[in-house]
C-alpha positions as CSV (number, residue, x, y, z in Angstrom):
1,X,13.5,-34.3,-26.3
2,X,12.9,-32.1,-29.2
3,X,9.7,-33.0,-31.8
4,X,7.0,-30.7,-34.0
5,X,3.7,-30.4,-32.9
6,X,1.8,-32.3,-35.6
7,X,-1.9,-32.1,-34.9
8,X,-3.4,-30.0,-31.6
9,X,-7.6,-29.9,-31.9
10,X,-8.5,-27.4,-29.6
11,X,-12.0,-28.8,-28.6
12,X,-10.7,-31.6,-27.1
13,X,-7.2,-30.1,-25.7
14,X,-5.3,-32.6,-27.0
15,X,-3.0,-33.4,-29.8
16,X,-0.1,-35.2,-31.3
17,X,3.9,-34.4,-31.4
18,X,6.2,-36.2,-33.9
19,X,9.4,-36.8,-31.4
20,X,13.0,-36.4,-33.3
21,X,13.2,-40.1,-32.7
22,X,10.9,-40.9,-34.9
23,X,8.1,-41.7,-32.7
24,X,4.6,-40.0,-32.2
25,X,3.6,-39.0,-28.8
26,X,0.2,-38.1,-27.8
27,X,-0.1,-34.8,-25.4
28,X,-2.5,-32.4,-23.5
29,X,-3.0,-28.7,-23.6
30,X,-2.5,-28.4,-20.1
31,X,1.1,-29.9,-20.5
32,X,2.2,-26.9,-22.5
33,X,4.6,-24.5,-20.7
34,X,4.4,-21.6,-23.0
35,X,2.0,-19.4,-24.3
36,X,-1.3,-20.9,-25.8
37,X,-1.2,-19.0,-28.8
38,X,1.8,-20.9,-29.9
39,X,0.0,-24.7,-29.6
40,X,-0.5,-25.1,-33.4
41,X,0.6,-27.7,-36.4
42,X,4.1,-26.9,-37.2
43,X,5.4,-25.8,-34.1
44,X,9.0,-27.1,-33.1
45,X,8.5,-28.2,-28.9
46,X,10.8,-29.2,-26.2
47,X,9.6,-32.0,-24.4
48,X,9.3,-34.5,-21.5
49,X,8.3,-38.2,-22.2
50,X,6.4,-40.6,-19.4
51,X,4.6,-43.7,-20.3
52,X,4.5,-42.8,-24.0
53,X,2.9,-39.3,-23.7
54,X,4.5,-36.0,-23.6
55,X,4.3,-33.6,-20.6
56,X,5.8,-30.2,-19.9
57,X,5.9,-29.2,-23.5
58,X,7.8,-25.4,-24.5
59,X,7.9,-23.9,-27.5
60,X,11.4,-23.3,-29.1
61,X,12.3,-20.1,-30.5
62,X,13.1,-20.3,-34.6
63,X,16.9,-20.6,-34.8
64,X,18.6,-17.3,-36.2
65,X,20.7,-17.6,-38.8
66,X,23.8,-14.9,-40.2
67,X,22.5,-13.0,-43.1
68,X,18.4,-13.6,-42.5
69,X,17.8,-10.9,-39.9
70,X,15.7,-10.9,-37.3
71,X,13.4,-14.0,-37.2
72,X,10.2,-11.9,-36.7
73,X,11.2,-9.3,-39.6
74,X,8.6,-9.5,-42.2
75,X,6.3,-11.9,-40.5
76,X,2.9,-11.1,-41.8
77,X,5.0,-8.4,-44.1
78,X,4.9,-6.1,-40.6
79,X,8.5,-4.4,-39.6
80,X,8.1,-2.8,-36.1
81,X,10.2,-0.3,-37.1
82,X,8.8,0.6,-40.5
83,X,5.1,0.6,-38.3
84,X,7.0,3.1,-36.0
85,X,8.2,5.6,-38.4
86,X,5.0,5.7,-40.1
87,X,3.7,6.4,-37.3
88,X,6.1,8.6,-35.5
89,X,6.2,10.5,-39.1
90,X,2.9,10.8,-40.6
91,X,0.7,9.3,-37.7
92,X,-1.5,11.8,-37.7
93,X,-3.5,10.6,-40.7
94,X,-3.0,6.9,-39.6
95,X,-0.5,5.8,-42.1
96,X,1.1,3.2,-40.2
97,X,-2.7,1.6,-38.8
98,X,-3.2,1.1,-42.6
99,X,0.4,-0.4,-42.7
100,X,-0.5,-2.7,-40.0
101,X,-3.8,-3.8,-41.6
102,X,-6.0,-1.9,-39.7
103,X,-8.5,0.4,-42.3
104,X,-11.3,1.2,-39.7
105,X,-8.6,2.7,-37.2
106,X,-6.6,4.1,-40.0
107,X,-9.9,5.6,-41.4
108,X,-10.9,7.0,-37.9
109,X,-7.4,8.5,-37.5
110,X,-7.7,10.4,-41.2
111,X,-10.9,11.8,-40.2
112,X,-10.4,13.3,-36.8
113,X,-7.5,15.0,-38.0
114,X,-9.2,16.1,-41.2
115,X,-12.2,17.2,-39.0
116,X,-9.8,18.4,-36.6
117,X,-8.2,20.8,-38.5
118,X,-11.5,22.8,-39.1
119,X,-12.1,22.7,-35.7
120,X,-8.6,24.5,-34.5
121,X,-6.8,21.5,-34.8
122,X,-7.2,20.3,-30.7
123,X,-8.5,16.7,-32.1
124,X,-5.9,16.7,-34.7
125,X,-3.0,17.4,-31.9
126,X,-4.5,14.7,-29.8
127,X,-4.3,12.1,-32.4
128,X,-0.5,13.0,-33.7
129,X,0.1,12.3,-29.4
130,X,-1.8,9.1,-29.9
131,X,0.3,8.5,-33.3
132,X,3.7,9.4,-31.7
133,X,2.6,7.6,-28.5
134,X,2.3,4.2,-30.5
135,X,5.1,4.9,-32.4
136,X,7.5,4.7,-29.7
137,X,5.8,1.9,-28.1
138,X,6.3,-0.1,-31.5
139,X,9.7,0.5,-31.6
140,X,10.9,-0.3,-28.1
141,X,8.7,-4.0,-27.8
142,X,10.8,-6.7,-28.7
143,X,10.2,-8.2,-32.0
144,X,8.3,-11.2,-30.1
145,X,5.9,-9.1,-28.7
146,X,5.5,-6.7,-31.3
147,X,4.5,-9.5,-33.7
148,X,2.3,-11.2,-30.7
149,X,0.4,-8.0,-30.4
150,X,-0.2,-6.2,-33.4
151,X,0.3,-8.6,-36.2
152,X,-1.1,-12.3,-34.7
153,X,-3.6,-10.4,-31.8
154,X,-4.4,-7.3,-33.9
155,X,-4.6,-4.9,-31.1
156,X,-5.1,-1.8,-33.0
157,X,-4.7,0.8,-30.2
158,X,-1.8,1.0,-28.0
């Protein structure tokens, strides 16, 4: 059966789902088959029902529709490949961390390689590696992941 999860407190590990038949079935944290980070209000769910209560509960992916792109374009206002050619491009002063949202790496990155290049530029080659390094890693995660990571997570390094 298909539903939306419509209240999930994470205290107690439990919450509600609002079935497409109309009625509301009452569920556990433990019953959910994908990723935890995905157990919140609004969430559309694939589920089993026994005795009133749901069990082995999956997430399902957004439906794609012609003409909107990819589903995880945009999300936060991150592209993965806009992140990657930032940082593929002009990584070296940390565009694409400030893209992504993170200043304190992006500030970290600026000043290595403008204190790098006084100092014969070996910490300012090491960080266009790191740069380029990320780069391509953006662009070859799946949009899933990519969003997952850097946009939800906020991993700012690799």
């Amino acid at each position: 059966m298909r539903g939306t999860i419509l209240n999930y407190d994470v205290k107690q590990g439990e919450g509600i789902i609002s079935g497409d038949d109309g009625k509301r079935y009452s569920f556990k944290g433990s019953s959910f088959g994908s990723e935890g980070a995905l157990l919140r209000n609004g969430t559309a769910v694939d589920f089993e029902v026994q005795d009133d209560k749901a069990q082995s509960i999956f997430a399902v992916p957004p439906v794609r529709q012609e003409g909107l792109g990819n589903v995880f374009d945009g999300i936060g206002g991150k592209s993965k490949m806009i992140a990657g050619l930032l940082a593929l491009f002009c990584g070296g002063v940390g565009v694409h961390k400030f893209y992504l949202g993170y200043n304190r790496t992006g500030v970290i990155m600026l000043l290595v390689t403008i204190f790098g290049i006084i100092l014969l530029g070996f910490p300012s080659l090491i960080i266009a590696i790191i740069a380029f390094i990320e780069g391509i890693i953006y662009m070859t995660k799946s949009d899933e992941d990519f969003y997952l990571t850097y946009v939800k997570n906020k991993k700012e390094w690799f």
